[in-house]
C-alpha positions as CSV (number, residue, x, y, z in Angstrom):
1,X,34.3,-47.6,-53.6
2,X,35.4,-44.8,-55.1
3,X,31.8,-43.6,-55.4
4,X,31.0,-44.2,-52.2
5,X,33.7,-42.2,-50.8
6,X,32.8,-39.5,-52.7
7,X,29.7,-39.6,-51.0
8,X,30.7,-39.9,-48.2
9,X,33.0,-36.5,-48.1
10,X,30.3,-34.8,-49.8
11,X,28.1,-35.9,-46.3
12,X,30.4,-34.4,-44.2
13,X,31.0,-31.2,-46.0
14,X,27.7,-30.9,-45.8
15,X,27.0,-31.4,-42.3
16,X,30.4,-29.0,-41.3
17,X,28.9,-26.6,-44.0
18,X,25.2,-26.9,-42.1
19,X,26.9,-26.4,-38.6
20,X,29.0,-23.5,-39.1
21,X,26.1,-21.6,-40.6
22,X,23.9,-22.8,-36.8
23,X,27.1,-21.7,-35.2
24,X,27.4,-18.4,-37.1
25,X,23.5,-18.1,-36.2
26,X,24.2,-18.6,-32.9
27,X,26.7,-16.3,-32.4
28,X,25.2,-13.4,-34.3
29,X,22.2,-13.3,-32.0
30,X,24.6,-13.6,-28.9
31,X,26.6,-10.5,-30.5
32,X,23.6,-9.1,-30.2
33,X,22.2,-9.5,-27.1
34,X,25.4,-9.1,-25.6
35,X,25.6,-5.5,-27.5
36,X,22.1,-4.3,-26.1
37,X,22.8,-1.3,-23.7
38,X,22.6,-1.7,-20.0
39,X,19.6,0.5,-19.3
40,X,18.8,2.2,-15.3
41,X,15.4,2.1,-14.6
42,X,12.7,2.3,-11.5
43,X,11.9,-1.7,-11.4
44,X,9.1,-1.8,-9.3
45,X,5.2,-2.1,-11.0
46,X,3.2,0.7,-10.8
47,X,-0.7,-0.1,-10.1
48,X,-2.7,-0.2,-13.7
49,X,-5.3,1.6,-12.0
50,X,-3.7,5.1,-10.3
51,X,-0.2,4.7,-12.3
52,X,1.5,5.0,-8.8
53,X,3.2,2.9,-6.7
54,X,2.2,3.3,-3.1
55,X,3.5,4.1,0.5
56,X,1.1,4.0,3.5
57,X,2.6,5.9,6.9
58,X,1.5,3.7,9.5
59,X,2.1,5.8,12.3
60,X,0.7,9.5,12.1
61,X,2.9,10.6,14.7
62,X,6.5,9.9,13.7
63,X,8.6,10.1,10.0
64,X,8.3,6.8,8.1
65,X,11.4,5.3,5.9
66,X,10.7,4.4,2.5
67,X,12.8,3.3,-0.7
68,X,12.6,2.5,-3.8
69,X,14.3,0.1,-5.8
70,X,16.7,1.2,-8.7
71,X,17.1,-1.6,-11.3
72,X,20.3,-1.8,-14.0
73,X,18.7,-4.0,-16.9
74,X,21.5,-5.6,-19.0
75,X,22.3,-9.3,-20.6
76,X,24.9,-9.7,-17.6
77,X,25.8,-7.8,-14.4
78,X,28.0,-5.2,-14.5
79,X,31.8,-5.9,-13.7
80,X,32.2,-2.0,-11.7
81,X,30.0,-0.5,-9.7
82,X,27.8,2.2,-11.4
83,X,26.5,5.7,-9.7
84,X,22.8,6.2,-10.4
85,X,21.7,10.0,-10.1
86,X,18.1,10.7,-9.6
87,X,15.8,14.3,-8.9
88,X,12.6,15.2,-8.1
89,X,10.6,17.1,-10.4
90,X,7.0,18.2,-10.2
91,X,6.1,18.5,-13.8
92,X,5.2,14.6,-13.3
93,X,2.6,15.6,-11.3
94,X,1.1,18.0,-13.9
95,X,1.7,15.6,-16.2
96,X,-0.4,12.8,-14.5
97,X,-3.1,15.5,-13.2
98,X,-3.2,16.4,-17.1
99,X,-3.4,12.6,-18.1
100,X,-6.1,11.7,-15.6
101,X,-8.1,14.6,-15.6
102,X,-8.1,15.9,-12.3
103,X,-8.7,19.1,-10.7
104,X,-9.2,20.7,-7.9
105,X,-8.9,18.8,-4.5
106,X,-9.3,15.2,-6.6
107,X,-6.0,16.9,-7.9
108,X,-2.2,15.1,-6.7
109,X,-0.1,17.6,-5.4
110,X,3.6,17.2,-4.0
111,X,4.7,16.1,-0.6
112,X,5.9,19.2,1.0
113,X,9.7,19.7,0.8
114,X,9.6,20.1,4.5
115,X,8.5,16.8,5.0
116,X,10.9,15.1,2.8
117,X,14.2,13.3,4.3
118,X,16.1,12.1,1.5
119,X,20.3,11.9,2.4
120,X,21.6,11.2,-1.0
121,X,20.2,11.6,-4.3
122,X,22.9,9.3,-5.7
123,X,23.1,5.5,-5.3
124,X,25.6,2.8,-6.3
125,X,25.0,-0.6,-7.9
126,X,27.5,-2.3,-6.9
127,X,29.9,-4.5,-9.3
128,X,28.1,-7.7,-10.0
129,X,24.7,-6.6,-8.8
130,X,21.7,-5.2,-10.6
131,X,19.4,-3.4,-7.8
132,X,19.9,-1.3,-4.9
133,X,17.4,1.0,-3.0
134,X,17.1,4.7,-2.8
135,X,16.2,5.2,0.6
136,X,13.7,8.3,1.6
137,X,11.9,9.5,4.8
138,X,8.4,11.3,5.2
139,X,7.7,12.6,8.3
140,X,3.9,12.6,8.7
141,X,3.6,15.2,11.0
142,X,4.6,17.6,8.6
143,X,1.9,16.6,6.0
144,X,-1.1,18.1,6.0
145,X,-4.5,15.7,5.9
146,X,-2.1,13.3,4.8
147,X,-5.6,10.9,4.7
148,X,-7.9,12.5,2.6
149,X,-5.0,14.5,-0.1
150,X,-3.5,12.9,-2.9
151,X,0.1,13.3,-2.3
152,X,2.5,12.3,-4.8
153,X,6.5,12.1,-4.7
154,X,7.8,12.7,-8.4
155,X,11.3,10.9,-8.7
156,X,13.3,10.3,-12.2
157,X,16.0,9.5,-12.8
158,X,18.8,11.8,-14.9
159,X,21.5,10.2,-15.8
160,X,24.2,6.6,-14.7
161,X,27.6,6.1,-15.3
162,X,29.2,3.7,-17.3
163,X,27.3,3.9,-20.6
164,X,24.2,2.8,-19.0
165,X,21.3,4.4,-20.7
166,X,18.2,6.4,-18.9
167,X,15.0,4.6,-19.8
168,X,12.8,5.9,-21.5
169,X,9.6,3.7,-20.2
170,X,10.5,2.9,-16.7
171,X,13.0,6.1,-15.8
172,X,10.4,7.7,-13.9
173,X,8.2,7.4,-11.1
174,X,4.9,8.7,-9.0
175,X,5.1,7.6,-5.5
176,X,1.7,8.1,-3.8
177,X,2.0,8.6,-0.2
178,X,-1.2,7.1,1.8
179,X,-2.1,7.4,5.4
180,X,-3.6,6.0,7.8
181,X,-5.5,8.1,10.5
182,X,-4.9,8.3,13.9
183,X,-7.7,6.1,15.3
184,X,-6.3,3.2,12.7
185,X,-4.6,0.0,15.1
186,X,-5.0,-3.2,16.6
187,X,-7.6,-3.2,19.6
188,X,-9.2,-5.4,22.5
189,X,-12.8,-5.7,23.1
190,X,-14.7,-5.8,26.3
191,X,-18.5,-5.4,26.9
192,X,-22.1,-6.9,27.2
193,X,-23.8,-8.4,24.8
194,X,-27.9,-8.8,24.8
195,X,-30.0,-11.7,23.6
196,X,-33.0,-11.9,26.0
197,X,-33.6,-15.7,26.9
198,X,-30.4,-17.2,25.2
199,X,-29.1,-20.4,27.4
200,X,-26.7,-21.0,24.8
201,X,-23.5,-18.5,26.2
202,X,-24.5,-15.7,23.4
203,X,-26.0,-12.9,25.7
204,X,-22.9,-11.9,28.5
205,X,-20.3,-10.1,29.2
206,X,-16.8,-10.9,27.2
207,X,-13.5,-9.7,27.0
208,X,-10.4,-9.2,24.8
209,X,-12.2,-9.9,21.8
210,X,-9.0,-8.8,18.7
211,X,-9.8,-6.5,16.5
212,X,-8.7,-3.9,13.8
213,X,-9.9,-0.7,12.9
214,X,-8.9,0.6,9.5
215,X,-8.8,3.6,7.7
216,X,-11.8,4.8,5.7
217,X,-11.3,8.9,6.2
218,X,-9.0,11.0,8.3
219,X,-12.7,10.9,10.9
220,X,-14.0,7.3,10.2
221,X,-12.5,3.8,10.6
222,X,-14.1,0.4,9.6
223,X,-14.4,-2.8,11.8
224,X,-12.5,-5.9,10.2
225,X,-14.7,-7.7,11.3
226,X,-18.6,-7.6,12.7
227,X,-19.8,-7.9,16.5
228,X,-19.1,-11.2,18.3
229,X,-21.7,-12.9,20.9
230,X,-20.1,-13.5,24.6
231,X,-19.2,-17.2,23.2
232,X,-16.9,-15.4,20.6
233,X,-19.1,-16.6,17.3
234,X,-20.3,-14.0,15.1
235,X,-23.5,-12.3,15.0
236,X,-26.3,-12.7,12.2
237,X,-28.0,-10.3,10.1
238,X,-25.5,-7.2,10.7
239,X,-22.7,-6.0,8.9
240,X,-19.4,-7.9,8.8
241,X,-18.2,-4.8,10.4
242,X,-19.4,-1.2,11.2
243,X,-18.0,2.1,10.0
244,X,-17.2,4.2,12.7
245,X,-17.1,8.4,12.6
246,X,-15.5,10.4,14.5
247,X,-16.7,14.0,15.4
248,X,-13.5,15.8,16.2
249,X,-14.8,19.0,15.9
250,X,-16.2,19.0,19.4
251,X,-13.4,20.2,22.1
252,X,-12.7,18.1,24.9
253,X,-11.2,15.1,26.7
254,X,-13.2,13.2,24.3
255,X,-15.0,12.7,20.4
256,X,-18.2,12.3,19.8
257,X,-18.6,9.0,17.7
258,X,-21.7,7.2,15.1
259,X,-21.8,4.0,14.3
260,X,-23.4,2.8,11.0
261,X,-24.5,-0.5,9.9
262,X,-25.9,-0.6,6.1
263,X,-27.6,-4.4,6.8
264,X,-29.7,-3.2,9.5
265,X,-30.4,0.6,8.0
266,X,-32.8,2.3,10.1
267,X,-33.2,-0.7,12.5
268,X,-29.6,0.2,14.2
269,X,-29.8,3.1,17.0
270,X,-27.1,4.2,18.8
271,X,-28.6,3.9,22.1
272,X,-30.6,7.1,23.6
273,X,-28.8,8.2,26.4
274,X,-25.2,6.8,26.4
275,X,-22.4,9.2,25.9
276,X,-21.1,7.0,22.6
277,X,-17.4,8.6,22.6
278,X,-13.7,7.7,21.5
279,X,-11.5,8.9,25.1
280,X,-8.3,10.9,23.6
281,X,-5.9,10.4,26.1
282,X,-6.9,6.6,26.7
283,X,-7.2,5.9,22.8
284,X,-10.4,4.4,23.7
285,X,-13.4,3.7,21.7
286,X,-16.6,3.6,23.9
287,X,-20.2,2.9,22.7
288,X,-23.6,1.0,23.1
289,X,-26.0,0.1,20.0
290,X,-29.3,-1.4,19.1
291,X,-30.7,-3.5,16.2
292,X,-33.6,-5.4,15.4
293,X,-37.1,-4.8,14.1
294,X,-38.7,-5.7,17.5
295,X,-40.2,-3.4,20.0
296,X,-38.0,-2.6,22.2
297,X,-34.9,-3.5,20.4
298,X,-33.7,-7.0,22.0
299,X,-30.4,-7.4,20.5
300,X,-27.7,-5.2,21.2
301,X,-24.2,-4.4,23.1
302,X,-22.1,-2.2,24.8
303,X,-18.3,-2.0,23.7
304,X,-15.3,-0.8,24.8
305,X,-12.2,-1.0,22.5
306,X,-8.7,-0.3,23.8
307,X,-5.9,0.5,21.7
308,X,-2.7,-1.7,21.2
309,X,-0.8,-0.3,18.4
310,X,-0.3,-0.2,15.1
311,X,-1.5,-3.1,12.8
């Protein structure tokens, strides 16, 4: 018995001996963790491609709010709220112009200050939260070619109270402002469409036929989505939607405009004689085109689109 006790005690000095050591463990890596700095950073994933993180102005004519979210990493959320300072500064954009190699008018330059809205450089995480946004405004009328330059809004940020550290990998920031152009939006479609001896509701007139036109250049916009026969189904054997240019070099009430349709090639024509325009004042796109290898073309419409707004 005696033996057996002895055992016994041994067992459970053991097993207390086992478990303080787990517990020990335990709360050595919780010191730990719990000791890690509480670190302000720019949260949001920049695209692996460009290194930026993007915002489009939708509509060319007025200033556009943006923000950006500011991010206080830390085991647990802070118990009092913590003032997050951040600056511009346009040695990013050298930096990045350096990095990528580009020059010239490839090259990113800064937003103009002129354009630039920004109320506070400071925000507060509040106590018990971890993000908050920096809010910003670009007005769009005071960037030039907003479409076709690479314009870039360097942000970092310098410094947080409360201990929290600056990081060093996600403390700054390249915010590439996009555009669309000013023939971008939703539309409705009216017109004719030919197909000489159809009985099947293809060849006729339609209307208010939803489309979108989007960006390509600050002169062209792209169909999303190809030409529709009077029954509303889809047309064969031509693009899934054509790229539209605009001439606006020609003064007037209205712009010159050339469709292009890479399936067909040289077998789509604007049609000879029709004024194929985009109205200013009506936002309204206007043409008539042919396709087809036969002689005379037998497929073909005349469209009108009419602007709605902004997708």
């Amino acid at each position: 018995m005696k033996k057996s006790s002895i055992k016994i005690l041994s067992l459970l000095v053991m097993m207390t001996m086992a478990l303080s050591s787990c517990l020990n463990d335990l709360e050595d890596f919780t010191g730990q963790f719990s000791g890690s700095p509480a670190i302000a950073e720019f949260s949001e994933a920049s695209n692996a491609a460009t290194g930026t993180v993007g915002r489009e102005i939708v509509d060319p004519t007025k200033p556009a709010p943006f923000s950006l979210r500011v991010n206080i990493a830390s085991p647990f959320a802070l118990d009092k709220a913590t003032k997050v300072t951040v600056a511009l500064d346009n040695s990013l954009i050298d930096a990045y112009n350096a990095e990528k190699g580009l020059t010239g008018a490839a090259a990113a330059i800064p937003v103009p200050g002129a354009a630039l809205n920004i109320t506070s450089y400071e925000v507060t995480v509040p106590a018990g939260k971890r993000e908050v946004e920096w809010e910003f405004t670009v007005d769009a009328t005071k960037v030039p070619n907003p479409v076709t330059t690479f314009y870039i809004i360097p942000v970092k940020i310098v410094s947080a109270e409360n201990s929290v550290v600056v990081s060093g990998n996600f403390g700054t920031k390249l915010i590439r402002i996009l555009a669309r152009n000013e023939f971008d939006g939703k539309y409705l479609m009216k017109g004719f469409i030919m197909r000489p001896g159809d009985t099947g509701g293809l060849e006729g007139y339609f209307k208010n036929f939803a489309y979108s036109l989007i960006t390509v250049s600050g002169n062209a916009v792209k169909m999303d989505h190809g030409q529709l026969w009077a029954n509303g189904g889809g047309v064969g054997g031509i693009d899934a939607g054509w790229t539209i240019s605009i001439d606006k070099s020609v003064a007037g009430a209205s712009f010159p405009i050339t469709l292009v349709d890479v399936t067909q090639g040289s077998a789509f024509i604007m049609t000879p004689g029709y004024p194929s325009r985009y109205e200013i004042a009506a936002k309204t796109f206007m043409w008539s085109v042919n396709w087809g290898t036969a002689t005379p073309k037998n497929r073909g419409c005349t469209d009108t689109l009419v602007y709605q707004g902004p997708r």
